[in-house]
N, C-alpha and C positions, 0 to 999 in steps of 0.2 A: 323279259326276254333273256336269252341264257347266251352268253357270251359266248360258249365255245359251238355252239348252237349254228347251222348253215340256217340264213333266210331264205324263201323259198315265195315268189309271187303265187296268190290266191284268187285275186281277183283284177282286175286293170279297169280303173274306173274314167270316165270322161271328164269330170273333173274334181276338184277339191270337195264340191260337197256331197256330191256323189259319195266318192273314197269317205268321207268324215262319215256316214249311214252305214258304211258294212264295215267302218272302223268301231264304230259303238253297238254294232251287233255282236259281233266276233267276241269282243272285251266282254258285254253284258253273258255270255257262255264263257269267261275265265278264258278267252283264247288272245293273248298279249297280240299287237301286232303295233308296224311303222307305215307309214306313207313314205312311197317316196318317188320323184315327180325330176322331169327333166327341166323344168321351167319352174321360176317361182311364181304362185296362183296370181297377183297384181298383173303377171304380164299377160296371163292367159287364163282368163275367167273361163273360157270352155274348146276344146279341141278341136284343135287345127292341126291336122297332117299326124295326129299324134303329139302335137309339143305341149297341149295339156293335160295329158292322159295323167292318174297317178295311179299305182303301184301299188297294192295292199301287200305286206310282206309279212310271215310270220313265221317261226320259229319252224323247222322239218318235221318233226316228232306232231305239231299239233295241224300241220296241214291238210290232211283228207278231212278230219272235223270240219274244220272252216272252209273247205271247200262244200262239204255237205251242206253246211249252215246256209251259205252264199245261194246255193241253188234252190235252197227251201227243202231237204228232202225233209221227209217228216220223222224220219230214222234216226236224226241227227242227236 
């Protein structure tokens, strides 16, 4: 991930193991990305109101990819 780099939400997943599947999609296509989650996963195994949603985040420059990826185009 590039330091000087804006993050940029991709995808907003329901919970950790969700986000963990399009965290190792994105990566297995060379697209770095972080989770990041308003709640730690122990307290909130799956979403409620949004408190365990997480966040797929990834670098600006490689975002429309991982969003293409995320939605399955076949273009990607």
């Amino acid at each position: 991930m590039s330091n000087s780099e804006r993050l940029v939400e991709v995808y907003r997943a329901r919970g950790e193991a969700e986000a963990n599947i399009i965290k190792g999609l994105l990566e297995s296509y060379g697209i770095p990305c972080l989770l990041r989650s308003l709640a730690a996963p122990s307290v909130h195994a799956f979403a409620v109101d949004g408190m365990g949603e997480v966040r797929v985040m990834v670098n600006e420059s490689t975002a429309d990819e991982a969003r293409e990826l995320v939605r399955g185009d076949d273009d990607a």
